[in-house]
TIMI-59602 format. One record per residue (C-alpha): residue in three letters; x, z, y. Coordinates in steps of 0.2 Angstrom, whole numbers, plus 5000, padded with zeros to 4 digits. Layout:
% TIMI-59602
ALAXZY...
END
This chain:
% TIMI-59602
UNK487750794995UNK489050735006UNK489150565014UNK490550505002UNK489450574989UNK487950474993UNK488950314994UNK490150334977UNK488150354969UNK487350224976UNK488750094974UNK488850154955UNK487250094953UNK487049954960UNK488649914949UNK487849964935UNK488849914917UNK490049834928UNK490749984935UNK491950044919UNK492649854920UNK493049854936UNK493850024935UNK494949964923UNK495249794932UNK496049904945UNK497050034934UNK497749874928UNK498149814946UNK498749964950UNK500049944935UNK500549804935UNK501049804958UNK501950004951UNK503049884941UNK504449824952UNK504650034953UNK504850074938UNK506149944937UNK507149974951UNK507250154953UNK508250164933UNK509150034940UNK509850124958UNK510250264949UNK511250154933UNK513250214932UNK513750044931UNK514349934944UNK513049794939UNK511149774942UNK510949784922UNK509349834913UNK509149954904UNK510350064914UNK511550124900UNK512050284912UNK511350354927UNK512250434944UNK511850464963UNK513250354967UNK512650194974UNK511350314986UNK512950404991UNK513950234994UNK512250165004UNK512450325014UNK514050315017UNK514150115022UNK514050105040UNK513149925038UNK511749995028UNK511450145040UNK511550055055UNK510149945048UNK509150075042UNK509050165061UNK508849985069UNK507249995056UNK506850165063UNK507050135080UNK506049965079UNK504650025069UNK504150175083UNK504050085094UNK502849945085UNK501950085080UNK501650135097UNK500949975106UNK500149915089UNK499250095091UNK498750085108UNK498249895108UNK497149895093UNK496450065097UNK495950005115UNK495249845106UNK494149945095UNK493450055110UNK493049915120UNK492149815104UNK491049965102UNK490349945119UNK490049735116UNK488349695111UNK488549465114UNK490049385105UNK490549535094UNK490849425080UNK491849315089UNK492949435098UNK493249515080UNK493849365072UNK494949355089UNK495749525086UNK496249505066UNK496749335067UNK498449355069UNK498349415050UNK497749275045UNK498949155053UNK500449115042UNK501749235047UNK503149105046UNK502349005057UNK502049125069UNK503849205067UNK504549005070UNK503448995087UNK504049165094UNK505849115089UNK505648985102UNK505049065114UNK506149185113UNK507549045115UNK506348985132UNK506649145139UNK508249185132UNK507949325124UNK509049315108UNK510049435108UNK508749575111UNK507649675099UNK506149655109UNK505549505102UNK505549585086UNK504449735092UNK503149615102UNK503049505086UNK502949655074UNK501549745087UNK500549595088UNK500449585069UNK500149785065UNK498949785079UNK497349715071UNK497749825056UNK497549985069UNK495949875076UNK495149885058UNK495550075054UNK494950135070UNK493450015072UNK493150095053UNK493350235062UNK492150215076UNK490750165067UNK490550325058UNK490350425077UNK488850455085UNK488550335102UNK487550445109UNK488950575112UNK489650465125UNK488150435133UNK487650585133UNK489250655141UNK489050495154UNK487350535161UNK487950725164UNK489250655177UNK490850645166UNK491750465173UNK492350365158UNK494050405160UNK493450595154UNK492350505143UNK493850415133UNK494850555132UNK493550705130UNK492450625118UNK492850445111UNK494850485106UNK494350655098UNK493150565088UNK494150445081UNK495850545081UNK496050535062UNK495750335062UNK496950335073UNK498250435066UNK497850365049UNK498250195058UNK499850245067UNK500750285049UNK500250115042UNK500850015057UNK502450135057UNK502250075039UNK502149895041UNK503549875056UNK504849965043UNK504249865028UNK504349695039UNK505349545036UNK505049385039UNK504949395060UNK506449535059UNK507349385048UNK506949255062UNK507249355078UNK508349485075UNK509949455085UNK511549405072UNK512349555062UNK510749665070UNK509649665056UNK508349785050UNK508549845032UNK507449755022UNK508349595031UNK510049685028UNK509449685006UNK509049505008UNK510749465016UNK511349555003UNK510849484989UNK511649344994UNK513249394994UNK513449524979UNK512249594965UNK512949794966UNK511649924964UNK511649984981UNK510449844983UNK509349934973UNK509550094980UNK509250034998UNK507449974993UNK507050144984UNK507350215002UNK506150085008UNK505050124996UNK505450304998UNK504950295017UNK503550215014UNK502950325002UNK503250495015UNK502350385027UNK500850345015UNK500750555010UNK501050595030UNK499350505031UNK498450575018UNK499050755026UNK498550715042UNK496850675034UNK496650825025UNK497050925041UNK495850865052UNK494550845040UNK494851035038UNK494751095054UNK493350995058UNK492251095046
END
């Protein structure tokens, strides 16, 4: 018996009668988040030229008319070519920050609660500070304050998944591969990346994830008539009620689903090869 095995067993009975109504309680949940879906996507592919429910005929044309606006594919790269880049830093600062913890014996907890509080921290609040100073240092009309302020807040979600990761390793590897000689840059990248390369590319896709699903700091720091795509549906909504609204969040959707699949493929992969 694996060790996923062992776990799902012991957890079931220390549920006990509990478990088939907290199963349940989560099919529910899961239900009722899958709504909105089941909504929009009839709707993004309605023949009419109203967001109208039911759709009383259905057509590709408002994905062809979102591919074919030059205002909604100009958002959707900007989304694309934020979001790698957030990815990227958000990747190498949390998985740094989750090597380094698993060396720290004194204020563990502390540095922990350090590293996720920006999720805690009400992102509107947060977007509003980095709006100023971006004004301080004049950097308004530049995405990079939207990639810092995304990174900074996709990073403790890497920090979690790979410190997830890491806990699951054996420490003596890199001590044993210290006291034959190796220095710790060989260390890092011989012995403590490889062990914690599917954390950390299960953690890249969700930050990829999060930057191209954000909106409340791409709303407050993206430079005028430069905004992502899911700052682009909420301007639009404000301005007409056409389907293409509803077939621009499918691809949203959409992309975040190919993320989420990537990661469970990437999964699969290296868990097969590690056999």
């Amino acid at each position: 018996m694996d060790a996923q095995s062992s776990l799902r067993s012991a957890l079931r009975q220390t549920l006990g009668p509990i478990v088939w109504p907290l199963s349940a309680g989560a099919v529910l949940i899961g239900l009722f988040l899958l709504i909105p879906i089941l909504i929009i996507f009839p709707i993004s592919l309605t023949g009419s030229f109203l967001l109208t429910w039911p759709p009383q005929l259905f057509s590709l044309r408002w994905f062809e008319a979102f591919f074919d606006d030059p205002v909604w594919t100009d958002a959707l790269a900007r989304s694309v070519r934020i979001a790698v880049p957030v990815a990227v830093i958000a990747t190498v600062l949390g998985t740094l920050s989750a090597l380094g913890l698993a060396y720290v014996r004194r204020g563990r907890r502390l540095l922990q609660t350090l590293f996720v509080a920006p999720m805690v921290l009400p992102i509107i609040t947060y977007a509003l500070g980095l709006y100023d100073v971006s004004q301080r240092f004049d950097m308004t009309g530049s995405v990079w304050p939207v990639i810092v302020g995304q990174a900074m807040l996709a990073a403790p979600l890497v920090f979690i998944i790979v410190s997830a990761g890491l806990a699951g390793r054996d420490p003596q590897l890199a001590h044993a591969a210290a006291s034959l000689g190796a220095p710790a840059r060989v260390v890092l990248w011989r012995v403590e990346l490889p062990l914690a390369r599917v954390s950390i590319a299960a953690a890249a896709m969700m930050a990829l994830a999060y930057s191209f699903d954000e909106i409340i700091v791409a709303y407050f720091l993206s430079p005028p008539g430069s905004g992502t795509l899911p700052v682009q549906i909420l301007a639009s909504t404000r301005e007409t009620a056409d389907p293409t609204i509803a077939a621009a969040s499918m691809v949203v959707i959409g992309v975040a689903a190919s993320i989420a699949a990537l990661t469970l493929l990437v999964h699969v992969f290296f868990r097969r090869r590690s056999r």
